[in-house]
N, CA, C and O of each residue as an XYZ file, in Angstrom:
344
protein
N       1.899      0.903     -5.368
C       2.506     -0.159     -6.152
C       2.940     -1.299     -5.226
O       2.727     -2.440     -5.636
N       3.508     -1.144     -4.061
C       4.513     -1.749     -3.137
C       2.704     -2.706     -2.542
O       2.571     -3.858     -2.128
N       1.637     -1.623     -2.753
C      -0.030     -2.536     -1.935
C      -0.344     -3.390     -2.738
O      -1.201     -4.236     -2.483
N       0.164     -3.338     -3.626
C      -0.233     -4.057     -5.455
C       0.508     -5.309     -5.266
O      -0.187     -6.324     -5.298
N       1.790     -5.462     -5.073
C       2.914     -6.093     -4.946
C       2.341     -7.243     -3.812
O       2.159     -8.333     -4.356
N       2.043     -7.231     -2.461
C       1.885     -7.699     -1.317
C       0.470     -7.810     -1.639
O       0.443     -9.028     -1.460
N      -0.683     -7.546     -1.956
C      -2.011     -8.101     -2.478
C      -1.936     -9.444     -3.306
O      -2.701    -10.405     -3.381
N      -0.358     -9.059     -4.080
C      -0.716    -10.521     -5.036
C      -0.382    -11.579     -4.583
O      -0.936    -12.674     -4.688
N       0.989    -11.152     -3.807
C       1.495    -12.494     -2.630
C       0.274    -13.238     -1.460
O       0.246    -14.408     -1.080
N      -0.503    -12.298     -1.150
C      -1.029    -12.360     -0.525
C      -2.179    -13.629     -1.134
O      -2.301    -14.664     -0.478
N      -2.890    -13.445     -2.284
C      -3.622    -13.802     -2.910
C      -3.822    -14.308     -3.835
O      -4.815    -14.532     -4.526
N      -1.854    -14.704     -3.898
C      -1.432    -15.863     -4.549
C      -1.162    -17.094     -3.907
O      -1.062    -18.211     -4.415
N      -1.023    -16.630     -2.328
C      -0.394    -18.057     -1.407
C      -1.783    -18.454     -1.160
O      -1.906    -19.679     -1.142
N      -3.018    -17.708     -0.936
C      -4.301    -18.596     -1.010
C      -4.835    -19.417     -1.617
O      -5.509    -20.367     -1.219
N      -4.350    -18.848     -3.451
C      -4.752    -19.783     -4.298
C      -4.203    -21.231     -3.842
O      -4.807    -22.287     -3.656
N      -3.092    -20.956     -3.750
C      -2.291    -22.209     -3.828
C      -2.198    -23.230     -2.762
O      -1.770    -24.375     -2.905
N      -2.731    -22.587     -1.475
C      -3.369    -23.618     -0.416
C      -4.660    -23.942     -1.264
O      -5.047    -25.077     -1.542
N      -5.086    -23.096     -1.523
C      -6.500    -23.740     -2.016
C      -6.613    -24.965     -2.990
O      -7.379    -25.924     -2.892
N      -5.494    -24.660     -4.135
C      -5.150    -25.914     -5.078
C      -4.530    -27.215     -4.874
O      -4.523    -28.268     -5.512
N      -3.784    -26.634     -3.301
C      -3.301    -27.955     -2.806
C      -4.461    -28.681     -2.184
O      -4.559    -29.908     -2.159
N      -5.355    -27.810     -1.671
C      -6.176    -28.534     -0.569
C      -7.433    -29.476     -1.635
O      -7.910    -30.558     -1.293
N      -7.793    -28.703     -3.013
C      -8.354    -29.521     -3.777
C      -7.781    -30.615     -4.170
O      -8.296    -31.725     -4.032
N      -6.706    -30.411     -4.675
C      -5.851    -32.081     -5.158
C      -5.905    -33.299     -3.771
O      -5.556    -34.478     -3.835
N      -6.475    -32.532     -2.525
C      -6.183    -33.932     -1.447
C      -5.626    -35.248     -1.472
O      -6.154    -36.264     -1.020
N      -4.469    -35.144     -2.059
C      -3.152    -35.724     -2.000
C      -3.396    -36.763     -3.161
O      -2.555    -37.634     -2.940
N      -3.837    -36.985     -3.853
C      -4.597    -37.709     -5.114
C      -3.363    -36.888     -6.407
O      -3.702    -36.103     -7.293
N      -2.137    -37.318     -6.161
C      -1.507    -36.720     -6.837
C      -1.386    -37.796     -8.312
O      -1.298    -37.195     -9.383
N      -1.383    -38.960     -8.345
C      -1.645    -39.618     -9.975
C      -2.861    -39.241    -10.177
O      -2.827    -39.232    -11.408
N      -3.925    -38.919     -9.910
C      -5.116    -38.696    -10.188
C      -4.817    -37.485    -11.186
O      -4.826    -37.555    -12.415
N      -4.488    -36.090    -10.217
C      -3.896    -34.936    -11.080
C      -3.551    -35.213    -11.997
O      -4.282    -35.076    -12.978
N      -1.930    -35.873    -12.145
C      -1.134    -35.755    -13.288
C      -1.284    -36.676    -14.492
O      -0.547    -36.664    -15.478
N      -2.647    -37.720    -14.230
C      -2.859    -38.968    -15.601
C      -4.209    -37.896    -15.889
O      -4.862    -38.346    -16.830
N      -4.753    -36.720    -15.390
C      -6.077    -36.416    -16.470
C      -5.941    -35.832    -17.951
O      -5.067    -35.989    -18.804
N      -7.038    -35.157    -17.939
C      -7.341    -35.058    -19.427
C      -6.605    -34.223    -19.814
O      -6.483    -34.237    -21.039
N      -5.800    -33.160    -19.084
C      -4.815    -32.352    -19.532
C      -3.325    -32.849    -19.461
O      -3.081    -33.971    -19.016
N      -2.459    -32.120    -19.842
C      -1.006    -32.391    -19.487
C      -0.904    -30.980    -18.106
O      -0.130    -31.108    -17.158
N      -1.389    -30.321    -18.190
C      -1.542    -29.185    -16.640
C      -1.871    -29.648    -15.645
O      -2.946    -30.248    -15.676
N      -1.173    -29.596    -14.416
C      -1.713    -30.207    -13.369
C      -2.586    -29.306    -12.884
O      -3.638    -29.912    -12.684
N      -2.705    -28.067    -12.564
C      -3.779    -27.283    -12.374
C      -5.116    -27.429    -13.292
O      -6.261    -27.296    -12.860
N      -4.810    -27.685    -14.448
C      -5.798    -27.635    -14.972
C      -6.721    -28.954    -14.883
O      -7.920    -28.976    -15.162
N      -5.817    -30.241    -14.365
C      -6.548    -31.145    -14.336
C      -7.364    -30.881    -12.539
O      -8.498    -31.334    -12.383
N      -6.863    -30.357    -11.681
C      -7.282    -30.004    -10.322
C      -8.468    -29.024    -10.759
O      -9.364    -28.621    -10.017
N      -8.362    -28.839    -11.585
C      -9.757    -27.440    -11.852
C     -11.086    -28.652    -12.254
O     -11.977    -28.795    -11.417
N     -11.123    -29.314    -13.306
C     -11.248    -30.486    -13.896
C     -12.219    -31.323    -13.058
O     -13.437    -31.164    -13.136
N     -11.611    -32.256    -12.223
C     -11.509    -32.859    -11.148
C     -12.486    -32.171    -10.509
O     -13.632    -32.612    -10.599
N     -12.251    -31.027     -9.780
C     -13.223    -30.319     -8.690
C     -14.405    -29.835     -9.311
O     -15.472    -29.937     -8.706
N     -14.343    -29.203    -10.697
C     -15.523    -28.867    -11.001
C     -16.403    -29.960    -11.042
O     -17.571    -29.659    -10.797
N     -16.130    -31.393    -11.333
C     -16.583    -32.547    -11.648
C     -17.532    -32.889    -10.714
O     -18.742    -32.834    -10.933
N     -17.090    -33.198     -9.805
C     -16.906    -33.276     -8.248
C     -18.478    -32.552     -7.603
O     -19.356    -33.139     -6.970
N     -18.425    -31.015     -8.054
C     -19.701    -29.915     -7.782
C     -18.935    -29.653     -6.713
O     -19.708    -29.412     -5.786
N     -17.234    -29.531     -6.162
C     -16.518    -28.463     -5.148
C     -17.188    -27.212     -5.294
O     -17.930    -27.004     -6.253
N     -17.011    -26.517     -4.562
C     -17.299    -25.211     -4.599
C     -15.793    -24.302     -4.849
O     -15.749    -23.320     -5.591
N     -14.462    -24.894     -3.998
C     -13.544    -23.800     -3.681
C     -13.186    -23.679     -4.867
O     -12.539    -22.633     -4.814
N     -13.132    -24.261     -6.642
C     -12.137    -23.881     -7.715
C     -13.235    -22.220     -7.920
O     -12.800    -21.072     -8.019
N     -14.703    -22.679     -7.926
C     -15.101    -21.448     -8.080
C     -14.497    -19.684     -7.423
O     -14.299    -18.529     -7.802
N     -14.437    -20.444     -6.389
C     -14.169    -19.544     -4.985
C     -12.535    -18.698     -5.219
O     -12.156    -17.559     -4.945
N     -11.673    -20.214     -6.025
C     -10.166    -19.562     -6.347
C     -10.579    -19.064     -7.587
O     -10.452    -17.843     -7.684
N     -10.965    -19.552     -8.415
C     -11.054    -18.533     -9.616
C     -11.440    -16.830     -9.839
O     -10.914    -15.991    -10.571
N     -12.311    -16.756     -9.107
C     -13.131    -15.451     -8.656
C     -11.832    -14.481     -8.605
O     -11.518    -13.577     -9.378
N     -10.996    -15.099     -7.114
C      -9.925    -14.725     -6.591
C      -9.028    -14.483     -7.399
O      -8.488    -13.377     -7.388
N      -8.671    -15.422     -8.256
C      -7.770    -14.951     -9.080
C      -8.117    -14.427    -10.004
O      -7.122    -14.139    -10.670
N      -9.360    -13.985    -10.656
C      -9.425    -12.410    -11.282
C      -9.883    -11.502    -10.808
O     -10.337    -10.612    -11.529
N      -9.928    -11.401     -9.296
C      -9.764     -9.912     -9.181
C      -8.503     -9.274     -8.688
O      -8.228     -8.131     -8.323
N      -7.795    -10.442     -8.804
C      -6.328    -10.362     -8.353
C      -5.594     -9.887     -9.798
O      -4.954     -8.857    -10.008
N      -5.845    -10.774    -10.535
C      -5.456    -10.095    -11.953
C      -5.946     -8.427    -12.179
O      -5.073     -7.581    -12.374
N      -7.393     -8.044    -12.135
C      -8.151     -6.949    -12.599
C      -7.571     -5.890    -11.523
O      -7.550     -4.781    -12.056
N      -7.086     -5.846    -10.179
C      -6.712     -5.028     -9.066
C      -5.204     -4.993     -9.560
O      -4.692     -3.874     -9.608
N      -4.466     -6.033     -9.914
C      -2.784     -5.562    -10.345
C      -2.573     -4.633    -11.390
O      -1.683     -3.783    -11.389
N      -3.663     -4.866    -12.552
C      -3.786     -4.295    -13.786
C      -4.079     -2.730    -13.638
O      -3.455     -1.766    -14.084
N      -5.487     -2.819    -12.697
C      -5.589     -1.695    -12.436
C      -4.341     -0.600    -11.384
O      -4.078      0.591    -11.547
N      -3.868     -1.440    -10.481
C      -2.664     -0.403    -10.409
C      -1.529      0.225    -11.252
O      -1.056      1.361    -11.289
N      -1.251     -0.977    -11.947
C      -0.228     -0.549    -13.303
C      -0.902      0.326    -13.905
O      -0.168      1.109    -14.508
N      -1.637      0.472    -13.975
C      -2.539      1.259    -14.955
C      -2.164      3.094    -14.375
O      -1.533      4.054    -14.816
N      -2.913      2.805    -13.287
C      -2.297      4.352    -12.312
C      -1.184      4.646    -12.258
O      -0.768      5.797    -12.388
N      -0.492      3.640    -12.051
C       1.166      3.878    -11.451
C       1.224      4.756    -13.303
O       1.418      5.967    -13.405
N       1.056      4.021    -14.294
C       1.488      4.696    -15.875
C       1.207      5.968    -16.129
O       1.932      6.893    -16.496
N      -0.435      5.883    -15.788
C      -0.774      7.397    -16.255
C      -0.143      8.122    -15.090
O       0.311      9.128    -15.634
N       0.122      8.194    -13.930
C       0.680      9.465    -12.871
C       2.392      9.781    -13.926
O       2.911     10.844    -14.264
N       2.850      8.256    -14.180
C       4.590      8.826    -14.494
C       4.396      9.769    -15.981
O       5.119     10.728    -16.252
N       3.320      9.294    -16.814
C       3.391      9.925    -17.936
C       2.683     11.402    -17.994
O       2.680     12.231    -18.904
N       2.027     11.432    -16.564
C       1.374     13.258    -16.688
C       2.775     13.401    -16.239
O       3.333     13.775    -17.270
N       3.627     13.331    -15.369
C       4.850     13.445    -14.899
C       5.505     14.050    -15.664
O       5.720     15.262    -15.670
N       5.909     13.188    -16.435
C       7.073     13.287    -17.747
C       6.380     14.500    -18.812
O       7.032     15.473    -19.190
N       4.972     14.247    -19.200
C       4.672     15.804    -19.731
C       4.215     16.756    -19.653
O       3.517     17.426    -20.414
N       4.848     16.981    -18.034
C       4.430     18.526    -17.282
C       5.497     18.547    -17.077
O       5.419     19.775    -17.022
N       6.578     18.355    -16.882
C       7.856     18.659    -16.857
C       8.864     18.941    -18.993
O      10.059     19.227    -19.079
């Protein structure tokens, strides 16, 4: 759980260099697009563009999602054989 925990930090502070490093300081650019999200307009923007890294963070951030899930998932079923073997 505690590898689960430090995976996401881990692979959350990447995203977020990564989102900074797409916005390259073009910060009215971000915040006047087609969204009211500033991420979402940085996604926007880069896909536009033909960037490669939103692909590269996106990826990242679902297997970051699908690897947390899947630990919760273990961590549940171990406490609940737990609880009804006792």
């Amino acid at each position: 759980m505690l590898d689960a925990v430090l995976a996401s930090v881990v692979t959350g502070f990447i995203f977020i260099l990564g989102l900074l490093y797409a916005c390259q300081g073009d910060i009215q650019r971000v915040l006047s697009g087609p969204s009211e999200q500033a991420v979402v307009n940085i996604f926007y923007i880069s896909f536009a563009e033909g960037n490669m890294m939103p692909q590269v963070l996106s990826i990242a951030l679902v297997l970051n999602v699908f690897l947390c899930g899947f630990s919760h998932m273990t961590v549940t079923t171990r406490i609940t054989y737990a609880l009804v073997r006792d």
